[in-house]
N, C-alpha and C positions, 0 to 999 in steps of 0.2 A: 901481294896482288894489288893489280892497282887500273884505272879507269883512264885512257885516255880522250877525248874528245875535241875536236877539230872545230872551229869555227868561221867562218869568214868574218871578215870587218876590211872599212877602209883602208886602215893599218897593213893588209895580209893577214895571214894565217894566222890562228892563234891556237894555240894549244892550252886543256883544261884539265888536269889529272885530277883524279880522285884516288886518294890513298887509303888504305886497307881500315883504318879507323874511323873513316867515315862510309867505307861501304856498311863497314859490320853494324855502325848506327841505323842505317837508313834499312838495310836487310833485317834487323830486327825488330823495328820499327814496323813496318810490314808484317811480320810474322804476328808481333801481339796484335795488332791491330782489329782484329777479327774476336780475340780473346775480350779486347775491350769494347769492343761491339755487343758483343755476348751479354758482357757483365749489366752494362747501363740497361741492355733491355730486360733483365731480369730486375733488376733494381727497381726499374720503372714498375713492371709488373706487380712487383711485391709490394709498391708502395699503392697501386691500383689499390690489389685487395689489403692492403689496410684500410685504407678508404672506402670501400663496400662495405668490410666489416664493422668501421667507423658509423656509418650510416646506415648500417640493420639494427644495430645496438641501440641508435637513436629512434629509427623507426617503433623497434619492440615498448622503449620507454612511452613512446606516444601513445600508442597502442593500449598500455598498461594505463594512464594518465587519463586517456578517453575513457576506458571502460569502467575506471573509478567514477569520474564525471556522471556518467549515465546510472551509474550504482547511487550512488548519491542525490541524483534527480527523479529516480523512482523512490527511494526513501519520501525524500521530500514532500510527491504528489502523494503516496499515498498517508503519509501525515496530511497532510493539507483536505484530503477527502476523508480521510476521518473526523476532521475536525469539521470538514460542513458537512458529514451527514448527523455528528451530533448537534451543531447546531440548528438543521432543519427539525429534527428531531424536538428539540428544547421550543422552537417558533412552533412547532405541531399543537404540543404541547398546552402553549400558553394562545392558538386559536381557539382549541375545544376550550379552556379557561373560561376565553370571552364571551364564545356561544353558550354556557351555561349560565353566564353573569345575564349577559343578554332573555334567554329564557326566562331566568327565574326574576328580571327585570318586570317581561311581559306579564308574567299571571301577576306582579304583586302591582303594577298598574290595574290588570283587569277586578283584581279582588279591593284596592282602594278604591276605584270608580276616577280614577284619573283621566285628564286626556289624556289619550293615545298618541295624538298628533304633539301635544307639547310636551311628553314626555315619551319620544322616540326613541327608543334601545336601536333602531338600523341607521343612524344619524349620526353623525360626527355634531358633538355639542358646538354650541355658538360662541366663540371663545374671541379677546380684543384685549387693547389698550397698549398704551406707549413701553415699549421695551427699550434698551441699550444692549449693544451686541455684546456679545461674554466669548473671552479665547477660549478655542478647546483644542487641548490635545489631541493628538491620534490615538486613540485606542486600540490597545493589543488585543487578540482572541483571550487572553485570560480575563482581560478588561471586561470585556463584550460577554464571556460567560456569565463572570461575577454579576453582570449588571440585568443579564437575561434573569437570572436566578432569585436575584431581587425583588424584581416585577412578577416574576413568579409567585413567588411569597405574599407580596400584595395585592395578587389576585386571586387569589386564594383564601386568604384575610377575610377580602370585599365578598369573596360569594359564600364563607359561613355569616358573616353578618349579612346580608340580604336574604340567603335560608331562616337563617333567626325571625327578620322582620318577617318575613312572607309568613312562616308560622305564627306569630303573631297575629298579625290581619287574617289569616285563614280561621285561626280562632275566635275571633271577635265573628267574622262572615258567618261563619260554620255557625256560630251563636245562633242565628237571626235564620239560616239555612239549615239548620238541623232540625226547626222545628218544625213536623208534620203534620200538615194540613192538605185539603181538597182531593180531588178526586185521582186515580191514574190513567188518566184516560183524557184525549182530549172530544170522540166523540162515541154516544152509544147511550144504552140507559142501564139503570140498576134493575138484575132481573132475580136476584135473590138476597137475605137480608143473615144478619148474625141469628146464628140461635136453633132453636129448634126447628125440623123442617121433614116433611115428607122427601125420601131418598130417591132422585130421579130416575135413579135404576130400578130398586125394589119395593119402592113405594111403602115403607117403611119408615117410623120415626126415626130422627137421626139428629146427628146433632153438626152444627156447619161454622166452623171458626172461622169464616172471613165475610166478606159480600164479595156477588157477583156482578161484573158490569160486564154486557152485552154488546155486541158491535161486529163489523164486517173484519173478515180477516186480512189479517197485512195492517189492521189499525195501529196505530203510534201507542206503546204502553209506558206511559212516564213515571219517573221517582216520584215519589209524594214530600221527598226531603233529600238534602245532601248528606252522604254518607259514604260509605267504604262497600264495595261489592263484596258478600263474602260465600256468595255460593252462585254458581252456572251448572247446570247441566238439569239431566232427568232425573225424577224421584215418583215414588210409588203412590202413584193417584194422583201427583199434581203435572206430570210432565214433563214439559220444559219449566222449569222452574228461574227464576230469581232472584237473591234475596239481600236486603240492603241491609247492614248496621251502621244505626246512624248516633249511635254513644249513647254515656247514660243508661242503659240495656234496653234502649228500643230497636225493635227488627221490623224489617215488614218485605215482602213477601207476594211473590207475582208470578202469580201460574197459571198454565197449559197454554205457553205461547209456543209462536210457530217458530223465530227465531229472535235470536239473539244478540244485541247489538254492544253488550261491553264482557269485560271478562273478570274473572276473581281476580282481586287487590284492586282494583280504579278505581279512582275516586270522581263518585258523580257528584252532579249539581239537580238544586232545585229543581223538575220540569221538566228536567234530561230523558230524552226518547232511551230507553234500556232495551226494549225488545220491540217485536212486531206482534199482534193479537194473533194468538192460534187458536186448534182445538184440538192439541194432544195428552195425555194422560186418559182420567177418567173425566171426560168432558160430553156434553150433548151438541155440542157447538161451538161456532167463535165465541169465546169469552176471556176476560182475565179473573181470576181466584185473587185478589186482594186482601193480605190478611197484617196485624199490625201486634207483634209480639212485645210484652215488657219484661222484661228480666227472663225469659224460655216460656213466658206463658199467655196464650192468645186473650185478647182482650178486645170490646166490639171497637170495632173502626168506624163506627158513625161518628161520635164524639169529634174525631181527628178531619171527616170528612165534611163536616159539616162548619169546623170552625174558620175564621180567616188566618190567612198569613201573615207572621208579622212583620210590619215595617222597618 
């Protein structure tokens, strides 16, 4: 089989055969042509989804990558907040420290007779003089524990040794303050005496372990010395009662008031308002019952009332 074809040219006619071995190229050629069409777009395809799957692969690693990330930055913060709420904790700590120092600062000025003003516990001291600058490292939170912990320790130190002094000075005070003198009252008169006594109820000899001092009620009823509170409330015939031990086994003893101005365990002072004057128990009246115990056993309180205070 074979192709003939005709052409014009200048020349004439020309004729262009095609012989059976070039048809069967070009006819088959043709034929696959479609098959190789096929193949490349498949190819192409399959080479798409390797590349999708190329890149979910890498997607998924991100993914995994991130959420270590984030795993590891919640680790981190809440180390990091453990560690400042123990160190707020530790700073807590060593406030209440200072405010104790501070306190027990104040009474041991008040019980030396110090200035107050030149020796201020709310003050940052008056501090001076030529320094040279010193490198310093950064400190680490271990640093910064260690060195909290420190300070701790020496403030701790400092406020048993100013407990120490204060006790000290409160003994020497207490010395000069323990000792009881004048009246518990600061206004009224003396309306019954130690001793024996006609009973205002049955009119009856009787016998009366204190003095009476008279006055308007709501009146001011003071220590007659510094001492330790060691009984409040009501008792059978005195009332409202109050009673100081002031060491050594001296008591003394403040009844039928109306109220009461400190509580068991406080430690009063010379002069200290304790109660207000009442008239309850067995009473006729405003009064305070006054009585001045040595070792459990009542003794007259004139002696004590009558002498001065020491300087």
């Amino acid at each position: 089989m074979s192709i003939t074809i005709l052409q014009r040219s200048p020349q004439g006619m020309r004729t262009i055969k095609f012989k059976n071995r070039y048809l069967y190229g070009v006819f088959g050629f043709m034929a696959i042509l479609p098959l190789l069409a096929g193949l490349g777009g498949y190819l192409l395809a399959l080479k798409e989804v390797k590349s999708t799957d190329i890149n979910q692969v890498a997607i998924d690693n991100w993914k995994k990558e991130l959420a270590n990330q984030w795993l590891e930055l919640s680790v981190a913060k809440k180390s990091s907040e453990h560690k400042l709420n123990a160190l707020t904790a530790k700073l807590g700590m060593m406030q209440a420290h200072i405010r104790r120092l501070d306190a027990a600062g104040e009474r041991i000025i008040t019980v030396a007779g110090l200035d107050a003003k030149e020796f201020s516990f709310s003050q940052s001291p008056a501090l001076g003089g030529p320094e040279s600058s010193i490198e310093m490292k950064s400190a680490g939170v271990l640093d910064l524990f260690s060195s909290l912990n420190k300070i701790d320790q020496q403030l701790d130190s400092r406020e048993q040794q100013l407990n120490v002094l204060e006790s000290l000075l409160m003994d020497k005070h207490m010395g000069v303050e323990r000792y009881i003198s004048g009246r518990p009252i600061d206004k009224g008169w003396m309306s019954s005496y130690y001793g024996r006594r006609n009973d205002p109820f049955t009119g009856k000899p009787a016998w009366h372990g204190g003095v009476d001092f008279a006055g308007k009620e709501g009146n001011s009823v003071n220590s007659t010395a510094a001492g330790v509170v060691s009984w409040v409330g009501s008792r059978f015939g005195y009332g409202l009662l109050v009673e100081i031990n002031h060491g050594d086994g001296f008591v003394t003893r403040y009844a039928h008031n109306k109220t009461a101005l400190v509580k068991k365990g406080d430690v009063v002072s010379k002069g200290q308002s304790i109660a207000l004057m009442g008239n309850t128990g067995r009473s006729t009246g405003a009064h305070v019952h006054y009585e001045v115990l040595k070792h459990g056993k009542n003794v007259n309180p004139a002696p004590f009332i009558n002498r001065k205070a020491k300087i």
